[in-house]
C-alpha positions as CSV (number, residue, x, y, z in Angstrom):
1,X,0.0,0.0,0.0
2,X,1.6,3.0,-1.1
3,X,2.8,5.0,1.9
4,X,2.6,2.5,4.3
5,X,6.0,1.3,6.2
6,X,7.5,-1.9,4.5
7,X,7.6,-4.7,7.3
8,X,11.2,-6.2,8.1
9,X,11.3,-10.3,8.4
10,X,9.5,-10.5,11.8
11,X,6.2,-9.1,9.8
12,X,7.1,-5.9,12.4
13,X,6.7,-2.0,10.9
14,X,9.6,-0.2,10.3
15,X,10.5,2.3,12.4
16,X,9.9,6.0,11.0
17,X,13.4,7.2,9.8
18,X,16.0,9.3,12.1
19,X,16.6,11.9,9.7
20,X,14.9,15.0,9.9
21,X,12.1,14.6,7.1
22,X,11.0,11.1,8.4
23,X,7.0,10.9,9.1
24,X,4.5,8.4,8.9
25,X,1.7,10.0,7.2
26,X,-1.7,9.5,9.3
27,X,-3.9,6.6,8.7
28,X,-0.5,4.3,7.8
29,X,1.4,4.3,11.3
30,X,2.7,1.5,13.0
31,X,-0.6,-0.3,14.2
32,X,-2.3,1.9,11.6
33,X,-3.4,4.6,14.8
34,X,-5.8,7.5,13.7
35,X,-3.9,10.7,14.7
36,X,-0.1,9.3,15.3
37,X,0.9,10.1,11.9
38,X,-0.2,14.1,13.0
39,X,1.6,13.4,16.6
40,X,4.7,12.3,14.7
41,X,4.9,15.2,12.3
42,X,3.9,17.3,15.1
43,X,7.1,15.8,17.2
44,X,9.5,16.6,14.2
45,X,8.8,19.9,13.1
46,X,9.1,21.0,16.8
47,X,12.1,19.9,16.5
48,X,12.8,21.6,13.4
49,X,12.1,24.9,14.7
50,X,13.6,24.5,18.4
51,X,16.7,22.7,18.0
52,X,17.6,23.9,13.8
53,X,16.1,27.6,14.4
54,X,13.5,27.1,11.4
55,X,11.1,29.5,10.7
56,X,7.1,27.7,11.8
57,X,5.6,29.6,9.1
58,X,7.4,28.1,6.3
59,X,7.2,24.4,8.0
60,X,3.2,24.3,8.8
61,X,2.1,26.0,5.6
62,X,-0.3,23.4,4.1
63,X,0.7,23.7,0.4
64,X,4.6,24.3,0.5
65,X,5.2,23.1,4.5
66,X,7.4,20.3,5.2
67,X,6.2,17.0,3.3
68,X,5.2,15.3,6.3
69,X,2.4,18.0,7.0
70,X,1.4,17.7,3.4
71,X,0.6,14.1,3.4
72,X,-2.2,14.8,6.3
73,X,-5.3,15.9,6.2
74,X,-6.5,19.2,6.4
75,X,-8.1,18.7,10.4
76,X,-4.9,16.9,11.4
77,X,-2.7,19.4,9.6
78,X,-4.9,21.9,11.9
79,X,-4.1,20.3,15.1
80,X,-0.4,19.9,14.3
81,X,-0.4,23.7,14.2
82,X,-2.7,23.8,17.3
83,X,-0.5,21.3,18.9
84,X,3.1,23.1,17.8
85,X,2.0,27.2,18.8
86,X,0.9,25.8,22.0
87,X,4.1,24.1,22.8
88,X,6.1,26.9,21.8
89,X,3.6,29.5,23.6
90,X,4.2,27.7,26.9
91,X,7.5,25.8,26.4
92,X,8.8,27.2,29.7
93,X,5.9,26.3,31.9
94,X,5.5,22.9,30.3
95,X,8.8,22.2,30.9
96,X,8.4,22.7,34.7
97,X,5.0,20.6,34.9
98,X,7.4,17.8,33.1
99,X,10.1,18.3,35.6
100,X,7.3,18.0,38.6
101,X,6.3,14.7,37.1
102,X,9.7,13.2,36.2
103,X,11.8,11.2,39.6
104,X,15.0,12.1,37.6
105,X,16.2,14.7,35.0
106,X,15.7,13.5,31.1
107,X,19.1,11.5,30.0
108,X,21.5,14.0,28.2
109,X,20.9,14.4,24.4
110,X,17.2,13.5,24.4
111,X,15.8,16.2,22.6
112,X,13.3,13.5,20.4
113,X,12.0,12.6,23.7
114,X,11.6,15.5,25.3
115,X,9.7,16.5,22.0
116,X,7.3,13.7,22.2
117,X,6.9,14.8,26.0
118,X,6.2,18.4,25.0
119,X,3.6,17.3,22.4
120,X,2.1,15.4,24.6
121,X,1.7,18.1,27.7
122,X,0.7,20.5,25.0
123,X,-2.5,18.7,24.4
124,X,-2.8,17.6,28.4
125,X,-2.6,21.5,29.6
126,X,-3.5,24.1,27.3
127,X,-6.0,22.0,24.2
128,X,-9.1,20.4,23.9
129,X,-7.6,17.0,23.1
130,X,-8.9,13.7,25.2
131,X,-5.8,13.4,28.0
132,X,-5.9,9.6,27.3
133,X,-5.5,9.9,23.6
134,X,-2.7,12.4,24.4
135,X,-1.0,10.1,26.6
136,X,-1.8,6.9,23.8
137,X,-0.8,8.4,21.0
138,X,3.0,9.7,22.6
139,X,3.7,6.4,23.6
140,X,3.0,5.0,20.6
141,X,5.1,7.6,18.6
142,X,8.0,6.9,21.2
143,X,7.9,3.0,19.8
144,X,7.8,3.9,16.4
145,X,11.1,6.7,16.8
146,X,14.2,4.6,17.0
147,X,15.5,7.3,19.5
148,X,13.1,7.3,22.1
149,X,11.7,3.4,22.2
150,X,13.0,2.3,25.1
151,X,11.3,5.3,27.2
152,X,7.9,4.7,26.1
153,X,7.7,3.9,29.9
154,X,8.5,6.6,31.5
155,X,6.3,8.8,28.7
156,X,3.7,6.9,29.6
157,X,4.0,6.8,33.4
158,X,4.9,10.8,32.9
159,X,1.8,12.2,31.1
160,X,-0.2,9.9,33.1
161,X,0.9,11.5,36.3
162,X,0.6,15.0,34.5
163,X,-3.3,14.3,33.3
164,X,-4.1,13.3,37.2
165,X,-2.3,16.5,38.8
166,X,-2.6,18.8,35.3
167,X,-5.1,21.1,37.3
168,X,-2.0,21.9,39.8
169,X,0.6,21.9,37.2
170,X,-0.8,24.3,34.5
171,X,-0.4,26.9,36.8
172,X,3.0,26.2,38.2
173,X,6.1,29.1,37.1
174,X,5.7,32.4,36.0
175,X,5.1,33.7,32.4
176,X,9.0,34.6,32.4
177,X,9.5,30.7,32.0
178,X,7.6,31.2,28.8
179,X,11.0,33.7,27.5
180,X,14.1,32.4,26.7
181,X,16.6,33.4,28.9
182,X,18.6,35.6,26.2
183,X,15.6,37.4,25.3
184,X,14.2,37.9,28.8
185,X,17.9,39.3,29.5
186,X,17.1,41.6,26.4
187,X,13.6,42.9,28.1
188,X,14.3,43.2,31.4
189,X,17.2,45.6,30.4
190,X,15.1,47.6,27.7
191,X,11.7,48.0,29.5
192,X,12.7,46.6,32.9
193,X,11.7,43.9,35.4
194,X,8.0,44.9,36.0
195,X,7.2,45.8,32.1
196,X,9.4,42.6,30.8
197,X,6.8,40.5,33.0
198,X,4.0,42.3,31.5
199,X,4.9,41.7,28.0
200,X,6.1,37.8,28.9
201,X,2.2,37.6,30.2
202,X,1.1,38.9,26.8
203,X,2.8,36.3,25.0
204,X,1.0,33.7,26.4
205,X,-2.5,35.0,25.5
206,X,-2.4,34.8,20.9
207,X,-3.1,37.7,19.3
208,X,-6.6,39.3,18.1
209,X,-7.5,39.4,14.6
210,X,-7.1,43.2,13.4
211,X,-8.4,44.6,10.1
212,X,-7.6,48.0,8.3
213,X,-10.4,49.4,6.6
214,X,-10.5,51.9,3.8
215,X,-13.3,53.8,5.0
216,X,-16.1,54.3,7.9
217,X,-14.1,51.9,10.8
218,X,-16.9,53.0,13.0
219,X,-19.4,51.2,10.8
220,X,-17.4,48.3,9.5
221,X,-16.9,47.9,13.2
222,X,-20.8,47.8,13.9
223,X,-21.5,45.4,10.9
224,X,-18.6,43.0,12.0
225,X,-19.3,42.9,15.7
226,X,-15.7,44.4,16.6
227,X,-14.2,47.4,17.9
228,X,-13.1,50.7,16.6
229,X,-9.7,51.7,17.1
230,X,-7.6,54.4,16.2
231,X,-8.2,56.1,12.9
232,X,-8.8,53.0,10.7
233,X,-8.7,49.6,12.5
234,X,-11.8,47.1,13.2
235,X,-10.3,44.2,16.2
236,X,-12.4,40.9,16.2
237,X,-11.1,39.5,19.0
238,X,-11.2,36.6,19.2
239,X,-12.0,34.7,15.6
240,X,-12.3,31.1,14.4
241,X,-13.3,30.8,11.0
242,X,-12.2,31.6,7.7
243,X,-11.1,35.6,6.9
244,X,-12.2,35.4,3.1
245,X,-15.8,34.6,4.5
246,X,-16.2,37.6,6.3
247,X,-18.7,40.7,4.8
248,X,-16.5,43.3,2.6
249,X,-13.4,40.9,2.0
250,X,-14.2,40.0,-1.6
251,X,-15.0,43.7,-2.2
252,X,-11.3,44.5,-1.1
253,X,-13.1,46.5,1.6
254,X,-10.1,45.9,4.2
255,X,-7.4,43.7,5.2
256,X,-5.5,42.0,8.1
257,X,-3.2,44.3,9.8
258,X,-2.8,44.6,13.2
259,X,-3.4,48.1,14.4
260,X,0.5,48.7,15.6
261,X,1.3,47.6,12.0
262,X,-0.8,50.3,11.0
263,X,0.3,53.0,12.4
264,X,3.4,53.7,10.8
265,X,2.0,54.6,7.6
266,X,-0.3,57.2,9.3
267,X,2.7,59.2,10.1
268,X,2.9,61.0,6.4
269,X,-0.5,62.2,7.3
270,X,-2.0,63.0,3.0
271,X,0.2,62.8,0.8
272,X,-1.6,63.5,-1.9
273,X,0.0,64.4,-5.3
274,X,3.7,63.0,-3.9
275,X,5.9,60.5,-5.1
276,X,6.5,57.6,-2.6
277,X,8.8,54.7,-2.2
278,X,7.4,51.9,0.0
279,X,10.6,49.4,0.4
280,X,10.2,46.2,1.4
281,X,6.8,46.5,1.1
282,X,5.3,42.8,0.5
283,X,2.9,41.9,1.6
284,X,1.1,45.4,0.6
285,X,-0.8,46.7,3.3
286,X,1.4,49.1,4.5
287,X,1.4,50.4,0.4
288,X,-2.4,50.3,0.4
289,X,-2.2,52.8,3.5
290,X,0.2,54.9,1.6
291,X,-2.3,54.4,-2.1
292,X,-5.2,55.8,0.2
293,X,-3.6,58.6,1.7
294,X,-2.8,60.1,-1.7
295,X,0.6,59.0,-2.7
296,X,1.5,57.7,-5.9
297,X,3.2,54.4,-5.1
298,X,6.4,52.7,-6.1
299,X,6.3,49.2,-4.2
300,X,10.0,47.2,-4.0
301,X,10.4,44.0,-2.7
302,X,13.5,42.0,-3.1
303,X,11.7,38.5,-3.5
304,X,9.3,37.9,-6.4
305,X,7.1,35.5,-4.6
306,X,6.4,37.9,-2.2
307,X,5.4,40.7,-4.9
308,X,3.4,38.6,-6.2
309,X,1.3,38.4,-3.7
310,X,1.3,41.8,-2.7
311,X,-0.1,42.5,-6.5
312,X,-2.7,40.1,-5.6
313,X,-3.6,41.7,-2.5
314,X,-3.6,45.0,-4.3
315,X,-5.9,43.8,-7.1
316,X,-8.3,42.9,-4.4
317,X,-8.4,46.0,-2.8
318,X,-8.7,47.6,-6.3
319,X,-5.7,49.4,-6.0
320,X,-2.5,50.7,-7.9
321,X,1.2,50.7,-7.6
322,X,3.9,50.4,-9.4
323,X,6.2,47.4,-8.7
324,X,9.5,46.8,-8.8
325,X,11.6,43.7,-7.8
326,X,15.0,43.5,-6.6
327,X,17.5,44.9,-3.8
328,X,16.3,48.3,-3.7
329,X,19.7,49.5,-3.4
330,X,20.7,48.7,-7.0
331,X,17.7,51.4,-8.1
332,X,18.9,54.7,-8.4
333,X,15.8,57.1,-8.9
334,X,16.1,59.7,-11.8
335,X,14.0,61.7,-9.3
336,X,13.8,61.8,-5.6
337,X,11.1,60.3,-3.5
338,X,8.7,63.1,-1.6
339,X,8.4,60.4,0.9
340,X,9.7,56.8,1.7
341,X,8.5,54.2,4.2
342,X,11.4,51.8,5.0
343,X,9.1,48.8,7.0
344,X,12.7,46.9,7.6
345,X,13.6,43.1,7.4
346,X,13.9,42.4,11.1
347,X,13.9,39.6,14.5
348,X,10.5,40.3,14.7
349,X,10.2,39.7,18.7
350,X,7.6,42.3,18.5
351,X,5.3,39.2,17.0
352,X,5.6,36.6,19.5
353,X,2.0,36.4,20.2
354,X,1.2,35.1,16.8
355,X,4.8,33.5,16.2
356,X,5.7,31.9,19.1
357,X,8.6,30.0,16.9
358,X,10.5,33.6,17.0
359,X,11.8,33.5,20.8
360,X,13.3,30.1,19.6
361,X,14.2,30.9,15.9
362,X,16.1,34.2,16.7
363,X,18.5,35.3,19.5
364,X,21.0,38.3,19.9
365,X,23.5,37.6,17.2
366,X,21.0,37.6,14.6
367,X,19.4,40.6,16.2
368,X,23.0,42.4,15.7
369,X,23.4,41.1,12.1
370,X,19.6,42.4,11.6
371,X,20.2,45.5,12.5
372,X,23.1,45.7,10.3
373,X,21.1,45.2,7.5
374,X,18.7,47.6,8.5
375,X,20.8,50.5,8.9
376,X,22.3,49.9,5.6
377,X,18.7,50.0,4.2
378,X,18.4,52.9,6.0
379,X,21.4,54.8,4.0
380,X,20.0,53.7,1.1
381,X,16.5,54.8,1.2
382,X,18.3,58.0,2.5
383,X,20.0,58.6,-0.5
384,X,16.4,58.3,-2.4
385,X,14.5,60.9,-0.9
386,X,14.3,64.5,-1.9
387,X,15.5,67.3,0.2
388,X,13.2,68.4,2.6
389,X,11.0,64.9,1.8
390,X,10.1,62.5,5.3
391,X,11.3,59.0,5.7
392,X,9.2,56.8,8.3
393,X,11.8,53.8,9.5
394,X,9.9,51.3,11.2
395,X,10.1,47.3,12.3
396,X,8.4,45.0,15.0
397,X,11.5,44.4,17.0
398,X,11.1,45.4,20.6
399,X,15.1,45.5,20.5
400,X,16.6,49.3,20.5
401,X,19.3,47.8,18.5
402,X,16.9,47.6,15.5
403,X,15.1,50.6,16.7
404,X,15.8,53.7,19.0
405,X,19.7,52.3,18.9
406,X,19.9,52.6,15.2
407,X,17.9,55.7,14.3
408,X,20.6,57.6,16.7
409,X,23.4,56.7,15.4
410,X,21.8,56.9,12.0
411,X,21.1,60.9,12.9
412,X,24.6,61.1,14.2
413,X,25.9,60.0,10.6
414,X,23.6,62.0,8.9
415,X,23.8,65.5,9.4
416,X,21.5,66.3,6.4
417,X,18.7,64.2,8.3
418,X,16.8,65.6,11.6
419,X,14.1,63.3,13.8
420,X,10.4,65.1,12.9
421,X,9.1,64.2,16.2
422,X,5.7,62.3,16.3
423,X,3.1,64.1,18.0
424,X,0.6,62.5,20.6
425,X,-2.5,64.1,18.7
426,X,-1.5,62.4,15.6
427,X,-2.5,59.1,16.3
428,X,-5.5,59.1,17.8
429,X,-6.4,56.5,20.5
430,X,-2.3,55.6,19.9
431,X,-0.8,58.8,21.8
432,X,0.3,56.8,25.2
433,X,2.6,55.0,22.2
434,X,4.6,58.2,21.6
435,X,8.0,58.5,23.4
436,X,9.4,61.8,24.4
437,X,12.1,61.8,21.8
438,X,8.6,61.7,19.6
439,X,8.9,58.3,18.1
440,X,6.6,55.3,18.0
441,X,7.0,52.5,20.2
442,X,4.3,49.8,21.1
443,X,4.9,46.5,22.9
444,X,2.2,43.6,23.7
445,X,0.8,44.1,27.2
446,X,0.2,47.9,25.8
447,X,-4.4,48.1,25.6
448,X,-5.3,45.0,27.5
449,X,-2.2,42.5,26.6
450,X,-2.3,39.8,28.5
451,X,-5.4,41.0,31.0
452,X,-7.0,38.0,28.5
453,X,-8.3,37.3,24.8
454,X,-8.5,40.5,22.5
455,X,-6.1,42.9,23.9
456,X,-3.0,43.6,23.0
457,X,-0.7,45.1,20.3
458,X,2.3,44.5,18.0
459,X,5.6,45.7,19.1
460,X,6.4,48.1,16.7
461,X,9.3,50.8,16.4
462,X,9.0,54.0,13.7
463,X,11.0,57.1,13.8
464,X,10.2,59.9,11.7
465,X,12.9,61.7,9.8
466,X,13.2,65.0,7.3
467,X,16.0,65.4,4.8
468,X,17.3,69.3,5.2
């Protein structure tokens, strides 16, 4: 049968393969188990993104994820996501409800295991899955993985103990478990102790769907049952279902943006009649701000994938820009840009609520070699802009190396550039997000993070600068 595992002399199933890509695609497991093949899956890209720092995104997306996810399903390829934001969301407290139910420390080098143990203690804790199909189905993935047979054991005697005392042991640690240590090190010394807490406590709730509307938020709001916010933003709240089903998406009425992401285009106020750069502006709604408020729009975007699907997003909203693919540093304008929004490449920590993977994907040294590339973005899109002409730089790091750190010594460099400081009355409903240098700067717990589902922001960074 194709798919199925060949049988070795004994009539036995083969074990799934050691190597990275090994599955068993659900339905033709050892013993033929509805849901191991997604448990198994689930088991490896965890490990994919914890111990070989790859991105979730491109691993659980259902049509060019990893092959394993492929082969299942569409519900199973649902719970493996489920199943793998949850264990990333509350690695840290899982790992000390484990620790409470294990007599000794995991042998050294057992990362498969402890992955099979996280999987299962996902589902145990924090999701609607039966605790004894939890407990079933990770011992049974233990005998099929080579690595972790001989512990199917303990797994069992382990989740076991963990379903019985779960009620205790979900709320044992603080949120800070949740944090790496190198990025708790990072927070603590940026926002301090108290505020690092808060935004670790936001992580753990995901984040609310958020839509940018063209026009009328306060009616879109009343037709969608959301909320208003700020100048153009509808929030859901909490949301299960499909986006495209929603009233005014096939009219390209609005799209998903969360309302940090949306503010630093507001910072050009109109800009009607000027010419304006958007650079690295996939996937476009940050260039459909920019298209509304007047400008007339040059989109770049190094990868052609990506501006592809900003076109299609653009052709939804019946909207125009020019488009232009490539590193935007090998385009030398004939004419300056009025104004240029430079959205940079960054670690993204701002977007842990609805990445999880980032915390475990990222860590200081690509946060340094980040903001490297950022501030030579920066030059460049200096370099495009017309004297006089303002240049929003903005990312969703909550590091001040990618943010306030860079835009200073940026201005130092630069004596032709000045910071045109944001002010409060700007943004309305966003003013607490202005700092006193006047810049922009959200972070998660900001309007009801972590106080439960449907607060919460983006961190976000954008400074304001004029060319003089």
């Amino acid at each position: 049968m194709p798919g199925k595992p060949s049988q070795d002399r004994g009539g036995n199933h083969a074990r799934i393969p050691a190597g990275p890509d090994g599955f068993v695609p659900d339905g033709y497991s050892a013993g033929d188990r509805p849901g191991l093949g997604a448990r198994l899956v689930t088991a490896k890209l965890l490990s994919a993104i914890v111990d070989a720092k790859t991105s979730a995104d491109g691993l659980l997306d259902p049509t060019g994820g990893h092959p394993g996810l492929r082969a299942l399903e569409p519900r199973d390829q649902g719970l493996v996501k489920a199943i793998i934001l949850t264990a990333l969301r509350f690695r840290g407290k899982i790992d000390r409800a484990l620790d409470a139910c294990l007599d000794r420390p995991l042998p050294p080098n057992a990362a498969s295991l402890k992955h099979i143990l996280h999987v299962g203690a996902a589902q145990i804790l924090y999701l609607n899955v039966p605790d004894s199909a939890a407990v079933d189905l990770a011992v049974a993935a233990a005998n099929i993985d080579s690595r972790s047979q001989r512990f199917a054991g303990m797994i069992n005697a382990v989740l076991r103990r963990l379903s019985r005392e779960k009620e205790a042991l979900a709320g044992i640690g603080q949120p800070s478990d949740n944090v790496p240590e190198w990025l708790m090190r990072r927070l603590v010394a940026t926002y301090g102790p108290e505020r690092a807490q808060a935004i670790a406590l936001a992580h753990m709730t995901p984040a609310p769907l958020d839509l940018t509307v063209k026009a009328d938020a306060a009616g879109w709001a009343e037709r969608l049952g959301g909320t208003h916010l700020g100048r153009s933003t509808v929030r859901l709240g909490e949301f299960d279902g499909a986006v495209t089903g929603l009233a005014g998406f096939a009219e390209g009425d609005w799209w998903v943006q969360d309302a940090a992401a949306a503010l630093p285009a507001q910072l050009f106020g109109d800009l009607t009649g000027q010419r304006v750069a958007d650079l690295c502006a996939a996937p476009g709604g940050k260039t459909a701000q920019l298209i509304l408020a007047g400008g007339k729009v040059t989109a770049f975007d190094i990868n052609a994938n990506r501006m592809k699907r900003l076109k299609a997003n653009l052709e939804r909203l019946s909207l125009e820009a020019e488009t232009i693919v490539g590193d935007v540093a090998a385009h030398a304008p004939e004419t300056p840009f009025d104004a240029i929004l430079l959205d940079a490449p960054c670690s993204s920590t701002g977007t842990i609520r609805r990445h999880p993977d980032v915390a475990y994907t990222k860590d200081l040294a690509e946060i340094e070699k980040l903001a490297g590339v950022q501030a030579r973005l920066l030059t460049v899109a200096a370099d495009m802009l017309a004297v006089g002409g303002r240049l929003v730089f903005s990312n969703c790091s909550l590091d001040p190396l990618e943010g306030e750190d860079l835009v200073e010594a940026f201005l130092k460099a630069r004596p032709d550039y000045v910071r045109d400081p944001v002010q409060p009355e700007e943004l309305p409903g966003f003013g607490f997000a202005v700092t006193e240098a006047g810049d922009l700067r959200t972070t998660p717990e900001m309007m009801g993070g972590g106080e439960g589902a449907g607060g919460g922001l983006d961190g976000f960074f954008a400074a304001r600068l004029r060319r003089i």
